[in-house]
N, C-alpha and C positions, 0 to 999 in steps of 0.2 A: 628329132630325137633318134636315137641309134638303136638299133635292133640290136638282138644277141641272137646269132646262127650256130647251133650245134651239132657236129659230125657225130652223129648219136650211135652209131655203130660202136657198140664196145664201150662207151663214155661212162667211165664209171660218178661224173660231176652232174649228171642231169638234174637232179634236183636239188642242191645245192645251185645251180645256177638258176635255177627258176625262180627260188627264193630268192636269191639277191636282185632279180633283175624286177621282180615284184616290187621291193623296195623302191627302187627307183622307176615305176614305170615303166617298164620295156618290155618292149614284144620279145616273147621268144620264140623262134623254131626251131624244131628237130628233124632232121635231112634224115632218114633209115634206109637199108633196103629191105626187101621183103625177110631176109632171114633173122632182122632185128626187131621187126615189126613193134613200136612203142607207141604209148597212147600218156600224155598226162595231163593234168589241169593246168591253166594259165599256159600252154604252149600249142602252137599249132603242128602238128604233124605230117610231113610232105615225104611217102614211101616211094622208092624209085627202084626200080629192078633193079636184079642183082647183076652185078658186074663190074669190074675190073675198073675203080675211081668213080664209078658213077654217082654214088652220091659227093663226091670234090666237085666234080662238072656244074648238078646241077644248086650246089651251095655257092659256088663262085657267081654263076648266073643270075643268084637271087638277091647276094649282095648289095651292097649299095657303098660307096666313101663314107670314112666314119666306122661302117657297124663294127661289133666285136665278134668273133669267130673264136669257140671254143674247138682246140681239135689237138690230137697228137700225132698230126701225119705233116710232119715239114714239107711234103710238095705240095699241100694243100697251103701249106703255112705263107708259102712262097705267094704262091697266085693270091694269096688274099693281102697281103703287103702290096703287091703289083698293084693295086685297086684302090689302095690307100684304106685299106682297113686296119683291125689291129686284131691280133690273132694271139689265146694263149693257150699253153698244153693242160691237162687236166691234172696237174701240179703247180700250176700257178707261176711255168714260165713264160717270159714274153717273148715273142719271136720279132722279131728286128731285122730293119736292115744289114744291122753291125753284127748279129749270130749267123743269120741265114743259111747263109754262102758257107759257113763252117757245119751247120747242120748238114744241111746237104750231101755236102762233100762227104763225112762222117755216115751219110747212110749209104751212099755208095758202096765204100769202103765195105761197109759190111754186106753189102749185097755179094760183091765178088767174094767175098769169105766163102759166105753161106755155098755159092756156087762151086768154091772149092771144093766143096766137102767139110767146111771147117762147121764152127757153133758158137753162135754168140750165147751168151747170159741173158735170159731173160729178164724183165723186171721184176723187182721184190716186192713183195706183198705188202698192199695198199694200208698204211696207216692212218689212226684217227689224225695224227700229225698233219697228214697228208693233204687231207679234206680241208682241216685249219686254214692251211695256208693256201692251197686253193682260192677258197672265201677271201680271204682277208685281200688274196692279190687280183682277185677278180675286183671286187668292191671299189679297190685305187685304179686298176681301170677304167669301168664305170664312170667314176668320178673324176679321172681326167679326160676321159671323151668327152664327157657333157660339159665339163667346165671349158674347154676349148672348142665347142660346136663343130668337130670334127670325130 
């Protein structure tokens, strides 16, 4: 059975994904660092000091082929595709071999921005929509990991 790993720093789906992973049996964990510090029922919690990817580090490490990985950081998105996992943002996209390379590319981009002195647009404030679809794209996850034993 496939675990469900969460970059819980910032995650505004934590429980929405516990509830669904309840439905189907599955473990969940929440990766934090100390200045997220979470606690919730049905999930186990692994705090890792703070610093610079450490909890990416040690969620890739815990991994396993198969699991699902909730997160919105594409370099994390990367390394967990690399391992044959499946990884979705906390909007309910899938990150893929076929996005990745363009995600990536795309945060670069703004990374040089930002170093200009430029300013990207933040994201807009989180809808019940939002949540909806989350769920619903989590759950076809779910349900095609398990139905494919991968």
């Amino acid at each position: 059975m496939p675990a469900i790993l969460i970059d819980a720093d910032g995650c505004p789906v934590v429980d929405l994904t516990i509830k669904a992973a309840k439905q189907y049996g599955l473990k969940v964990t929440l990766i934090c660092d100390t200045a997220h510090m979470m606690q919730r029922e049905g999930a186990e919690t692994i705090t890792v000091s703070k610093g610079a990817d450490a909890v990416d580090f040690v969620l890739v490490n815990r991994m396993q082929k198969g699991d699902i990985v909730v997160t919105q950081d594409y370099g994390l998105a990367a390394m967990v595709l690399a391992k044959k996992g499946h990884a979705i943002n906390q909007n309910g996209r899938f990150y893929t071999p076929d996005n990745i390379d363009q995600l990536l590319s795309f945060r670069h981009a703004a990374k040089k921005a930002r170093q200009a002195g430029g300013r990207m647009k933040g994201p807009k404030k989180r809808q019940k929509e939002d949540d909806q679809q989350f769920e619903e794209r989590l759950v076809q996850l779910i349900e095609k990991v398990i139905a494919s034993g991968t």
